[in-house]
N, C-alpha and C positions, 0 to 999 in steps of 0.2 A: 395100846402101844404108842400111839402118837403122842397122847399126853404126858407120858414119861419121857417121851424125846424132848418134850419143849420144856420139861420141866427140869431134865439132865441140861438142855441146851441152855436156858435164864440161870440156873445155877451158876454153870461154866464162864457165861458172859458176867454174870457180877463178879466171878470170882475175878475175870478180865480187867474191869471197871477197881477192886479195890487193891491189884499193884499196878493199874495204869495212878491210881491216886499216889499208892506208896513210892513211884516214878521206878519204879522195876516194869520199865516197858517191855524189854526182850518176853519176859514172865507173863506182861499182860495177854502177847501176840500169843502166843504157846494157848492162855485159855480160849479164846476167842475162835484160833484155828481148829480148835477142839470142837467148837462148839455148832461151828459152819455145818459140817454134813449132816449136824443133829436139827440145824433148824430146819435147812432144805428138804431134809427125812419126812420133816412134821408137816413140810407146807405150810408154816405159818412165816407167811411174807412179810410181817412189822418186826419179828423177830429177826429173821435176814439181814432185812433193812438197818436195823441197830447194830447190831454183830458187826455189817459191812464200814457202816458208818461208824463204832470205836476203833475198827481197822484201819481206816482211814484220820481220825485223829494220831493214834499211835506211830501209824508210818509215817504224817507231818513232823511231830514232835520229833524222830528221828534223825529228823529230813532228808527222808524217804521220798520225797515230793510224785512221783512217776506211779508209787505204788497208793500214795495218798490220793490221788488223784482218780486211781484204777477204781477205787474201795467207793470212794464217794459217787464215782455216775453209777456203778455198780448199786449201792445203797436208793440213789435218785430214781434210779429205774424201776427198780421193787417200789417205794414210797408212794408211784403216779400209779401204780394199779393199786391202789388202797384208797382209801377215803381220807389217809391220814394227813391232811394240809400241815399239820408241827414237823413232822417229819420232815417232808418235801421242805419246808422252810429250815429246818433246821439244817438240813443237808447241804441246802443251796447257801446259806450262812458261811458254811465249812469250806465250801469250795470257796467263796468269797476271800473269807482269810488266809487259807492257801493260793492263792493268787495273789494277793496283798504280800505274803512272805515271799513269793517268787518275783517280786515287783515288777507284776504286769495289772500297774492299777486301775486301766479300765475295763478289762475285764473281771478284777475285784467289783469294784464296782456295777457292773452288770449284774453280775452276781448276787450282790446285793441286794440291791434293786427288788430282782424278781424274788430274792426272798421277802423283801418288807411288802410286795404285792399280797404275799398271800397270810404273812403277819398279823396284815392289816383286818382280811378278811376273816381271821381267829380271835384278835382281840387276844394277845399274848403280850403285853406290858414291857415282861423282862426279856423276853425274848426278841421285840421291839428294839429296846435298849442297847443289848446287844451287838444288833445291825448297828446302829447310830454311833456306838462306838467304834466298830472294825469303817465306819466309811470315814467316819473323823480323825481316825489313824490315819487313814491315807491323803487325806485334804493336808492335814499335818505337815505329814514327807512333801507334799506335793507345795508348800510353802502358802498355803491357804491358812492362815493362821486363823482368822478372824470364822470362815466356813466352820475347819476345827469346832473351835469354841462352841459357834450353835446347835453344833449335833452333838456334842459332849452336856453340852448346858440341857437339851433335850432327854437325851440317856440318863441324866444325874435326875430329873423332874418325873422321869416314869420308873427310876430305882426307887426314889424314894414314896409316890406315892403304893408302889406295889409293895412299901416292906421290907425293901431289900438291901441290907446293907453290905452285902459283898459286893454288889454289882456298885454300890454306890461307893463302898472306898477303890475299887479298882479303876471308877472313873474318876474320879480326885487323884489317886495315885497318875493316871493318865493327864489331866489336865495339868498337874505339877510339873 
């Protein structure tokens, strides 16, 4: 029985994941919420953790910010009983940029922070990057131009040696 819940629940969550892409966020929230009691059912805590955590970009993108907020320590808490460090970092990323959009950017930045702590300790390149970009956004606003620059210059030097050229035209699109 369980394994059918998590399999009905990762279903549900992609399906979440591809009109959070097609930007039919209402639609995304609708799978996702579908798919909560199914992951909780299963007890499997990394699927919780993700479910909470696209609930949490969804209600940002909204700007939802109170419910985004909810989803993500929600997702953080599941993540620190796991083994899973990408999680926990990716999570704490999330809160980062959500604080950067509510412009309270030291606590962005805290945020941050303790996500590149444990970034660091994975050895995740683009994920890395990432961080380096949401802190150099806020150096940005914050009229640190030059700061800017070398965390942009940093993120553009581990997109490209990871391969990746999304993260590498989005930080050129940023740098512009």
């Amino acid at each position: 029985v369980f394994g059918n819940q998590r399999e009905e629940a990762r279903a549900l969550n992609n399906l979440g994941e591809i009109y959070y892409g097609l930007g039919k966020l209402q639609r995304s929230l609708d799978f996702y919420k579908q798919a909560l009691p199914l992951w909780r059912g299963s007890g499997n805590r990394q699927g919780l953790a993700l479910a909470l955590l696209n609930f949490g970009y969804t209600h940002s993108d909204l700007g939802q910010m109170g419910e985004a907020l909810d989803s993500y320590n929600q997702a953080l808490a599941l993540w620190q009983l796991t083994t899973d460090k990408r999680g926990q970092a990716v999570t704490l990323s999330a809160v980062g940029r959500l604080y950067s959009r509510m412009g309270e950017t030291q606590k962005a930045l805290d945020f941050f922070e303790r996500a590149m702590q444990l970034i660091r300790v994975i050895g995740d390149p683009i994920e890395e990057a990432r961080v380096l970009n949401g802190m150099a956004y806020i150096y940005n606003g914050l009229d640190q131009k030059q700061r800017a620059l070398e965390l942009y210059d940093r993120a553009l030097s581990l997109f490209r040696a990871a391969n990746y050229p999304n993260g590498e035209a989005g930080t050129l699109g940023d740098v512009g």
